[in-house]
MIMIRO-623114 format. One record per residue: residue in three letters; x negated, y, z of N, C-alpha, C in turn. Coordinates in steps of 0.02 Angstrom, whole numbers, plus 50000, padded with zeros to 5 digits. Layout:
ALAXYZXYZXYZ/...
***
This chain:
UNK457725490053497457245491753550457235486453604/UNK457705484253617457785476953674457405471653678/UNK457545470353595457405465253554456455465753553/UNK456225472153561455515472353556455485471853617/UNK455895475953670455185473753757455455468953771/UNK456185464753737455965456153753455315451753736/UNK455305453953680454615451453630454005452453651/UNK453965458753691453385461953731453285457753807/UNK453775458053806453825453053899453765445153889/UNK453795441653816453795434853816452895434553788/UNK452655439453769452195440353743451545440953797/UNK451835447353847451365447553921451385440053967/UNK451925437653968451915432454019451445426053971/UNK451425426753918451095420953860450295422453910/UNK450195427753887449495431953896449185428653956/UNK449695430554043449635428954066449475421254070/UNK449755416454052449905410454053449345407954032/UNK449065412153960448325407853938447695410253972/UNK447825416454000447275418654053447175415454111/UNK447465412354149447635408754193447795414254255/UNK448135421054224448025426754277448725427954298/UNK449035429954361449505432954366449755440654358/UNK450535441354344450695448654331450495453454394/UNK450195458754375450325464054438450615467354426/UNK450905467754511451455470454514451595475454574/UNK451605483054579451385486054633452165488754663/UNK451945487754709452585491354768452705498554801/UNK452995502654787452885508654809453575511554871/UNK453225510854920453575510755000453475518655022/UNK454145517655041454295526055080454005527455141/UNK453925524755166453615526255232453585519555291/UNK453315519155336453165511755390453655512055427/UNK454205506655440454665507655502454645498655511/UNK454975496655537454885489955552455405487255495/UNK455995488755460456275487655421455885484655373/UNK455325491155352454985485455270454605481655313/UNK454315480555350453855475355385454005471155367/UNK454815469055380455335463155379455445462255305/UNK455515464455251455755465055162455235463955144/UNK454325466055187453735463455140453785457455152/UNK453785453955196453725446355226454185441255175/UNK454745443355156455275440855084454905442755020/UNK454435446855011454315449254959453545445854940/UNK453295445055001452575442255002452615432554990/UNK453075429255005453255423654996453535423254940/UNK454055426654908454455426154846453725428754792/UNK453295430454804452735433454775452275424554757/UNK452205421254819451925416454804452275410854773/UNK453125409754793453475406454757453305407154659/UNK453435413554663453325414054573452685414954536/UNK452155417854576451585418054540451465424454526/UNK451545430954557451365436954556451055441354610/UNK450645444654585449935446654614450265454454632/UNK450425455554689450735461954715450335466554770/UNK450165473454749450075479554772450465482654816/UNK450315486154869450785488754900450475496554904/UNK450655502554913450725508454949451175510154988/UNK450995513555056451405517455081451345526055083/UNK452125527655067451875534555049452045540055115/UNK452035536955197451975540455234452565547155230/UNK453165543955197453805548155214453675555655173/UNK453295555555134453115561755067453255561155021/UNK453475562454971453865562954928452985563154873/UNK452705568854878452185570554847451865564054836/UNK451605564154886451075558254906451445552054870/UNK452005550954866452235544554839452385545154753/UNK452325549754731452365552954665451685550054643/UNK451015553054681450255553554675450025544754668/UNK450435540954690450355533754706450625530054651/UNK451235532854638451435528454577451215530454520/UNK450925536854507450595540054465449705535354461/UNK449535534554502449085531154504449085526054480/UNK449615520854504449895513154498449885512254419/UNK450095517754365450535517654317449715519754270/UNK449115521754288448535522854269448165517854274/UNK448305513554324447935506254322448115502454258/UNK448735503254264449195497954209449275493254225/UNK449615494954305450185487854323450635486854276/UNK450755480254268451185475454236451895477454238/UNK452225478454284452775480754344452835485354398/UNK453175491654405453125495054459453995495754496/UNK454005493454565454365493154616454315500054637/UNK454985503254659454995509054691455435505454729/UNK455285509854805455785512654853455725518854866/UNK456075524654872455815530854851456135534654918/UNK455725539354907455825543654994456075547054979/UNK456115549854920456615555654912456855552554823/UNK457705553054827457895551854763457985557154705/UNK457845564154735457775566854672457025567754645/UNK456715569754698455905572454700455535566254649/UNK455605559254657455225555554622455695553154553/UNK455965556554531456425555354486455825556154408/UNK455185560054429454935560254365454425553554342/UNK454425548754416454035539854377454605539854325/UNK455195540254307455485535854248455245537454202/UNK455035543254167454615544654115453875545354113/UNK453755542754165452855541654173452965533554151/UNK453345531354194453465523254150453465522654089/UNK454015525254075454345524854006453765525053939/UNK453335531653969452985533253936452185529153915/UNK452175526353950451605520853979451955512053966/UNK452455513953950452785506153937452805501153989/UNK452695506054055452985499454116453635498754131/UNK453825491854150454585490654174454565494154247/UNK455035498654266455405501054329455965498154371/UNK455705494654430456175494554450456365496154514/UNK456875499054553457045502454606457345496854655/UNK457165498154718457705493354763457515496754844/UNK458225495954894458385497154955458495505554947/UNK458105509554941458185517054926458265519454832/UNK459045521354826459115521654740458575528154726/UNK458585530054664458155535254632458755538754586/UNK458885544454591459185548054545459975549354610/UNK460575550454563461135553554627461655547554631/UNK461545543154598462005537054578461945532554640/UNK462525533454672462415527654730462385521454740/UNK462625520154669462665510854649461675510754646/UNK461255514954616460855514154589460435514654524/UNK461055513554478460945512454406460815518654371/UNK460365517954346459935523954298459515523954246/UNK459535526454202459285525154115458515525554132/UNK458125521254114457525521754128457305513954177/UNK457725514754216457595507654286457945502754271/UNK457565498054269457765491154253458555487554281/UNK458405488454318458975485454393458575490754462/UNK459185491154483459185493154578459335486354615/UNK458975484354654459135478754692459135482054766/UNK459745481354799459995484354878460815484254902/UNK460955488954956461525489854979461665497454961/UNK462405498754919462405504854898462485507954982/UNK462045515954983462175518555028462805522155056/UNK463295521954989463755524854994464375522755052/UNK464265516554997464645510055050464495510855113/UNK463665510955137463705508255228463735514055246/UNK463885523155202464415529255239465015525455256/UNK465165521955190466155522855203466205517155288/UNK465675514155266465875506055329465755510355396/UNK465245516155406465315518255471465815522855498/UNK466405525855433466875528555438467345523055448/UNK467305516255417467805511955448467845511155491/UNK467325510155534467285507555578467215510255652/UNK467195519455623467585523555692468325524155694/UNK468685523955625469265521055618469485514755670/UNK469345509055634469335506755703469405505455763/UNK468845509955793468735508955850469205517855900/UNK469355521955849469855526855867470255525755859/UNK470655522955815471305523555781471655527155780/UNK472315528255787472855533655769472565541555821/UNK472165541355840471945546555881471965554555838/UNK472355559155855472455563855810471705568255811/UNK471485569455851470765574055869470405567455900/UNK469505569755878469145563755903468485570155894/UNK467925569755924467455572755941466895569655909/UNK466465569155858465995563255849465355566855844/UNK464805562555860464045565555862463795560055804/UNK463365563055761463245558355697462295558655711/UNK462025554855700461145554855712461075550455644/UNK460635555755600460455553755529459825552455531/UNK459585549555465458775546155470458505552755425/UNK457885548755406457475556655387457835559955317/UNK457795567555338458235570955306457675571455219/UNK458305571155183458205570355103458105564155072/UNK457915560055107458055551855085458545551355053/UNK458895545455016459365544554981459985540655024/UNK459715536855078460105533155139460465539355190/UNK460055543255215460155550955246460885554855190/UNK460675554555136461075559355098461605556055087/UNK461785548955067462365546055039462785544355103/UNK462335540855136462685537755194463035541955251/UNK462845548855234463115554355246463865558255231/UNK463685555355149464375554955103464965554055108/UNK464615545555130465215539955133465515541055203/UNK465105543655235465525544755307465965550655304/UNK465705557055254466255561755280466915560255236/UNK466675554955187467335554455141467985549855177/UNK467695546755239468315542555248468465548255299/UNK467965553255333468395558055395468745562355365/UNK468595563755307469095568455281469885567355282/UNK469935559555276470625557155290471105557255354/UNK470595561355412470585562955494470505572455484/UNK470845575755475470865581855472470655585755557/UNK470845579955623470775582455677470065579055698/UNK469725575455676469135571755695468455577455669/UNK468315579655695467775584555712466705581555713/UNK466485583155688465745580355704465445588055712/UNK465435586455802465205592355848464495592155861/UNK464165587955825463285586155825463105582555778/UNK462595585055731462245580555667461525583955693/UNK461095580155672460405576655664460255573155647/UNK459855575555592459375571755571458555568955576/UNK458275563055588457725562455643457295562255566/UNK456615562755567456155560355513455845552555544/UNK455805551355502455525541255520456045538755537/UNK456655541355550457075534955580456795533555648/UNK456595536755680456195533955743456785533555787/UNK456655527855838457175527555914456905534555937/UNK456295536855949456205540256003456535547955995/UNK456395548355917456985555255872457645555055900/UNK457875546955887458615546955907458665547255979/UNK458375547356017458445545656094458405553456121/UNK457945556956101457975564656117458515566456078/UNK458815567756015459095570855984459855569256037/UNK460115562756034460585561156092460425565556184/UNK459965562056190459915566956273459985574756257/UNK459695578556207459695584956211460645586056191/UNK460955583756170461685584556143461955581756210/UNK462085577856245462075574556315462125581056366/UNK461645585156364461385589556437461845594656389/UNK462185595256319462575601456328463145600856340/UNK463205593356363464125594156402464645595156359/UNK464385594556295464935592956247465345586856253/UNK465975588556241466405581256236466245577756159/UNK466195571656194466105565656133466475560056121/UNK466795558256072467075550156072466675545056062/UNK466465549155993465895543555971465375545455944/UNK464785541655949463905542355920464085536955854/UNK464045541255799463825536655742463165538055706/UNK462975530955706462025531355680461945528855641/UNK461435529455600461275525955526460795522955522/UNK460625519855600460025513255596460085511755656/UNK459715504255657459975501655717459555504855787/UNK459035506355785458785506855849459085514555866/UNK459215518555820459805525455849460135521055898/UNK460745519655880461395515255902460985510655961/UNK460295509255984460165509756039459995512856089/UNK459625517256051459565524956101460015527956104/UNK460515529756062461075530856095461525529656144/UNK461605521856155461635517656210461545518456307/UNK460705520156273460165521756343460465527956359/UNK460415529856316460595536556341461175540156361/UNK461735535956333462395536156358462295536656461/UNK461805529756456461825524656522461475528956580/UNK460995531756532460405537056588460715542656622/UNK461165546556585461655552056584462055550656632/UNK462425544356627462985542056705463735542956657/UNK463485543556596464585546556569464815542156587/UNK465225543756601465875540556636466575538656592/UNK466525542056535466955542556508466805536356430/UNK467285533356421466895526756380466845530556307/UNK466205531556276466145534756212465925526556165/UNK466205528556106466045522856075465355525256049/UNK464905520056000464295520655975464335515355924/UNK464015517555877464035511655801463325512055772/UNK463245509455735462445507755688462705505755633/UNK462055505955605461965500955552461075497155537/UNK461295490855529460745486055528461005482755603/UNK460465477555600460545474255671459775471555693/UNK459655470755751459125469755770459195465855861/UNK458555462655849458655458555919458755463955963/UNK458495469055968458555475756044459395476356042/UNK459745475655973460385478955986460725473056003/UNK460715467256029460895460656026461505461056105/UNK461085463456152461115463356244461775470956220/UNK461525474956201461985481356193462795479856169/UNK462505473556115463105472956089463555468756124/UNK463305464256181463735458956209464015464656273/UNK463695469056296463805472256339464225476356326/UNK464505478356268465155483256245464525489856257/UNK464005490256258463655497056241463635500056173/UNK463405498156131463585496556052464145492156053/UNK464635497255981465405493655965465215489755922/UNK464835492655869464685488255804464185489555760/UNK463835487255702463335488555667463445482355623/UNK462965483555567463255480555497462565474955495/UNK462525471055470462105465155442461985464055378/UNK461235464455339461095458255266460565458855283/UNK460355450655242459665450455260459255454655224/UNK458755458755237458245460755246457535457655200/UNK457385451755235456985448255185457385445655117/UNK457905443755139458355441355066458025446755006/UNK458265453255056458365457754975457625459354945/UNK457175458154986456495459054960456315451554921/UNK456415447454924456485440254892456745442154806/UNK457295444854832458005445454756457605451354721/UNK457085456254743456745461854718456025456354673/UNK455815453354703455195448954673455495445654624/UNK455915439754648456295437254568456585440954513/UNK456845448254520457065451554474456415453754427/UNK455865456454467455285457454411455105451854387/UNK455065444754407454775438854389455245438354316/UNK455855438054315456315434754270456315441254225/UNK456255446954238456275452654203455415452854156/UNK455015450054200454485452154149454295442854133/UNK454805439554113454845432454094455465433354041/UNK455615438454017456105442953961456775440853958/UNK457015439154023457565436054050457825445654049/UNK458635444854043459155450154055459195450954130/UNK459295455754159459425455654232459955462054230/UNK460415462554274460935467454275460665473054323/UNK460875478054275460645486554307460825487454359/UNK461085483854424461275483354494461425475354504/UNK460895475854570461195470154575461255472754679/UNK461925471954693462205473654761462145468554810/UNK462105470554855461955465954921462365468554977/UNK463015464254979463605465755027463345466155124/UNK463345469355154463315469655222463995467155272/UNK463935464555335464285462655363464345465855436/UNK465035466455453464845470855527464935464355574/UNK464475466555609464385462355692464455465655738/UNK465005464855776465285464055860465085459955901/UNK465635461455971465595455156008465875451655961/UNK466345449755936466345444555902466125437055875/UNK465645442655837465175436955806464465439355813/UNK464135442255879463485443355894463315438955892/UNK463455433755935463295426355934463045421155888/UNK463255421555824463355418055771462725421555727/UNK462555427455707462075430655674461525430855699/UNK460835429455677460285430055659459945437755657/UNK459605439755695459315446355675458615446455647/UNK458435450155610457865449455554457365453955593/UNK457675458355643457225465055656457105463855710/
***
């Protein structure tokens, strides 16, 4: 069977080649935040680097609606279909609308199915950062910044609830607190969109109940700035730590200022780049591996200085 959708993929790109036409290749986006803004811009250049003619949808943070799109995509008879998926179980039924239709699948930044690496029978390759991982790194990294502290108080602000980033990264965090039997998370929320302004109320309203806090851990960067503000607006007095993940020029001033402790780094456009070449070489009947991972880096004071922000 390999041996034929190699034969099939050396066969389409021939096609292509004597048509003088490029592959299409459609993109199917979870919803608008400034994040993909930044991964189309890698994806739209790595698009012209190779010679592929790319579609985009956004599915406005619906699960439905993004089902209805790739369902669509897969009726045209794109060449290639890209998921990022808003919800990883809900769109779990493109693999057999593919399958069935004989398009290559492939997933990247948000996995599809419960596998946190990504990898799943049906999808070509996952190209991203397992979410699991940037749970465990924000559990490292209240580690960290608590240490031997027997009781610790923590307020957690999640992105939109049922996503696959929301759910894992969720995971990975309670799996390293579990190793903290006295470390407590006395506030969870979850915002829809990922929005600052979600995270900025969800913090002030937890704020005015006078709960004790050590630390705000967030699962995107502009949280981990509203969290920040809002630490600052409030007057606490008492030094609570705050963490992210991603990095962005707004969190840059926070971070030199000891307002934000830390937040994680990869590029952004990179991984939308490494998503275009994987369909290029994949539907050029090249092998590509069923994950391909993209390590993140945490930034402090440290090394604020030294890093580049994409956002």
């Amino acid at each position: 069977m390999r041996i034929l959708k190699t034969a099939a993929a050396l066969a389409l790109i021939a096609t292509f080649a004597a048509a003088g036409e490029k592959p299409r290749v459609a993109v199917s986006l979870p919803g608008s935040v400034e994040f993909f803004m930044v991964q189309r811009k890698g994806m739209d250049q790595a698009a012209k680097d190779f010679g592929v003619d790319l579609t985009y949808a956004d599915a406005e943070w619906d699960p439905g609606k993004q089902l209805n799109q790739a369902e669509d995509f897969i009726a045209q008879g794109v060449d290639m279909l890209l998921l990022c998926s808003s919800d990883n179980i809900a769109l779990l039924p493109v693999v057999d609308k593919c399958r069935e239709a004989g398009i290559p699948l492939i997933t990247f930044t948000n996995v599809l199915g419960a596998n946190p690496d990504g990898s799943l029978d049906g999808v070509v390759s996952f190209i991203g950062i397992n979410d699991n991982t940037l749970g465990v790194m924000m559990g490292e990294m209240a580690e960290r910044l608590l240490g031997d502290r027997e009781k610790a108080s923590i307020a957690l602000i999640e992105g939109t609830p049922g996503t696959s980033p929301q759910r894992m990264r969720t995971d990975g965090f309670n799996s390293v607190l579990a190793r903290h039997p006295g470390w407590e998370i006395v506030y969870s929320q979850a915002i829809t969109g990922w929005t600052k302004e979600g995270a900025l109320a969800a913090v002030e309203a937890f704020l005015r109940t006078g709960k004790d806090v050590d630390l705000i851990s967030c699962q995107w960067h502009s949280a981990a700035s509203a969290a920040a503000e809002a630490l600052a607006e409030a007057g606490v007095e008492k030094r609570v730590f705050v963490t992210g993940l991603e990095y962005s020029r707004e969190t840059v001033p926070y971070i030199r200022r000891g307002m934000i402790d830390m937040t994680t780094d990869a590029s952004i456009s990179g991984i939308g780049r490494q998503v275009i070449e994987a369909a290029y070489r994949h539907l050029n009947g090249e092998k590509i591996p069923p994950v391909i991972e993209v390590f993140p880096i945490i930034v402090d004071q440290s090394n604020v200085d030294e890093v580049e922000p994409e956002l």
